[in-house]
C-alpha positions in Angstrom: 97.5 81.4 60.1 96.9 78.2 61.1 97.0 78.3 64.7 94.5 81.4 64.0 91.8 78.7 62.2 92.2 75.9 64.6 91.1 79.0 67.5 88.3 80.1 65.7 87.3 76.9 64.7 87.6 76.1 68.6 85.1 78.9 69.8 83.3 78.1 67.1 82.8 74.5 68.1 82.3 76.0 71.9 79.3 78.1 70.6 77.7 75.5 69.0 78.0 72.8 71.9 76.6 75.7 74.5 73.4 76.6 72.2 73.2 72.9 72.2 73.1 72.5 76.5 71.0 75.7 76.5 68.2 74.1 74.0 68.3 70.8 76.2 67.9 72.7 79.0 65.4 74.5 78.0 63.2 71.7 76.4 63.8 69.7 80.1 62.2 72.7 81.8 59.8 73.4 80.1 58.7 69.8 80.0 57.7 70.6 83.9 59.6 67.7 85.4 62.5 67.6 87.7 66.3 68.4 85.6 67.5 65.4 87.9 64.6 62.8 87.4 64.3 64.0 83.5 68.2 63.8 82.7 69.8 61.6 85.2 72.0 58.8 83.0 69.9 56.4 82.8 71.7 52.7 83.8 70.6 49.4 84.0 68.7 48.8 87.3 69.1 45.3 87.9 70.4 41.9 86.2 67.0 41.6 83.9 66.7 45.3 82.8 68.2 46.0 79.1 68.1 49.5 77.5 67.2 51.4 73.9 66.5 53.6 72.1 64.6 55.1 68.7 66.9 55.5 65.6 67.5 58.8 66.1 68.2 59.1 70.0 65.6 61.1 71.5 63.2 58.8 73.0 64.5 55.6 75.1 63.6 52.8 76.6 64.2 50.3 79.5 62.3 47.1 80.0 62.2 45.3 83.3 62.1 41.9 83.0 61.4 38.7 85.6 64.4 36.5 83.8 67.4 37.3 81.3 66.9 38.8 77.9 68.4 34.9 76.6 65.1 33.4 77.9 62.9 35.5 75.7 61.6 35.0 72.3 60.2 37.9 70.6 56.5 37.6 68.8 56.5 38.9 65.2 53.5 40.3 64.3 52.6 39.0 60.7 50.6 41.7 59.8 51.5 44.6 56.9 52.4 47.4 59.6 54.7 45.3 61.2 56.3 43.0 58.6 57.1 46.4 56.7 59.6 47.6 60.1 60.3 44.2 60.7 58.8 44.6 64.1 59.3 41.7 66.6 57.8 42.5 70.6 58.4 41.4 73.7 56.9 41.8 76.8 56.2 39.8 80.1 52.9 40.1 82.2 55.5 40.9 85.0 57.7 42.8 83.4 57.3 46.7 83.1 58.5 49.1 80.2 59.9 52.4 81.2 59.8 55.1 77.9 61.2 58.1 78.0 61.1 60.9 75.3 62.3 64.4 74.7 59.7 65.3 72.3 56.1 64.3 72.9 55.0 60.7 71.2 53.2 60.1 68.4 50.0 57.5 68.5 48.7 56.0 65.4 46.2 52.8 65.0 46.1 50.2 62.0 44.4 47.2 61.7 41.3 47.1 64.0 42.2 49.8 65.6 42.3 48.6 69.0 46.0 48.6 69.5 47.7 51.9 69.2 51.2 52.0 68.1 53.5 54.3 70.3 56.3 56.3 68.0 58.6 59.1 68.0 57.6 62.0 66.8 60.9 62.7 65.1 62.0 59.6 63.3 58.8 57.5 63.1 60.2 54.6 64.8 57.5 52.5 66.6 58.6 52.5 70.3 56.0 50.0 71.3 52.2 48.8 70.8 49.8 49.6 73.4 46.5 49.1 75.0 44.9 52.0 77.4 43.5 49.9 80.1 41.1 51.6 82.6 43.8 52.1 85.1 47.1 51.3 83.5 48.6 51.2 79.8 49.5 47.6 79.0 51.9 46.5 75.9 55.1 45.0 74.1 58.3 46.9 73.4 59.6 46.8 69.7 62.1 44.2 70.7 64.6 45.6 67.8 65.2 49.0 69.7 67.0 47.5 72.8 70.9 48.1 72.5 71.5 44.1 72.8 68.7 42.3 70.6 71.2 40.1 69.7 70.8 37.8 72.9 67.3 37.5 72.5 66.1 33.9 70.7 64.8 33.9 67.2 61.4 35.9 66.5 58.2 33.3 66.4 55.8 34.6 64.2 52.3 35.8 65.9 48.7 36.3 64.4 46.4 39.0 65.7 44.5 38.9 62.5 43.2 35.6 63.7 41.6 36.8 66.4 38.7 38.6 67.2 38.3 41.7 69.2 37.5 40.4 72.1 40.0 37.4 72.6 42.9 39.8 71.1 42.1 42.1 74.5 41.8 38.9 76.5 45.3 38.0 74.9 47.1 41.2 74.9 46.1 41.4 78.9 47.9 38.0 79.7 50.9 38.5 77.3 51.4 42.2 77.8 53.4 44.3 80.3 52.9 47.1 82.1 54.1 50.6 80.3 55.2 53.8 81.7 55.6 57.0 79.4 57.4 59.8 81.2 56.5 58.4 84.5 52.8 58.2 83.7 50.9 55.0 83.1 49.1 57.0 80.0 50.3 58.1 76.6 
């Protein structure tokens, strides 16, 4: 009887994990990109590249980066939206941030509006906060997603609210880096 249970238990499992492949594969193709540039393992790139992801898996990220993650010091936005996900970004004018998500992204805006916030559509985490430029999406990766935040230095607390509209642009385009979603410089 019980070597009857372990082999139904077995197929079972097998059933599962192929409905599983055959969603994934379904969802890559019909996202119309390339099975091998969609769902190639993603690794880091080079010495200054660290990888994340979203609490729940299905969007991640990779940020490129001119020197080690040790030499960075995240900027915590003091603001309501962010001190309540204990947000901290980072971001380099040279640097670039790769996101990749299974699901489309969700956009929302707080504050003045001027900055949207980039998040999965399935758990809510905020991915990033962004800035649609004329030719290119500019921003700062939530720092707290990447698999080792631990080697970054302690979070120094920022002010946007201090600002005003204009110099928070001016800012945001010499502190921020250059963002790719899916391979496209839009969200």
């Amino acid at each position: 009887m019980l070597n009857k249970q372990i082999n139904v238990d077995v197929y079972s499992w097998r059933i599962f994990h192929r409905n599983a492949v055959i969603k994934a594969l379904q969802s890559v193709l019909a996202s119309k990109r390339p099975l091998f540039e969609r769902y190639v393992c993603w690794e880091d790139s080079g010495v200054n590249s660290s990888l994340g992801q979203c609490s729940c898996g299905e969007t991640r990220v990779k940020i490129n980066l001119p020197e080690k993650l040790e030499y960075y010091r995240p900027r915590a936005c003091d603001c309501d939206f962010c001190v309540a996900r204990n947000i901290s970004y980072l971001s380099h004018p040279d640097g670039e941030l790769e996101i990749e998500s299974v699901k489309p992204l969700e956009v929302q805006r707080q504050g003045s509006g001027q900055a949207s916030f980039i998040t999965c559509s399935s758990c809510k985490s905020v991915i990033a906060t962004s800035l649609q430029l004329e030719n290119k999406l500019i921003g700062a990766l939530n720092s707290t997603l990447l698999f080792d935040f631990s080697l970054l230095q302690k979070s120094t607390i920022a002010s946007p609210k201090q600002l005003g509209a204009r110099e928070k642009v001016e800012r945001w385009q010499t502190l921020w880096l250059n963002i790719l979603v899916n391979g496209v410089s839009r969200v």
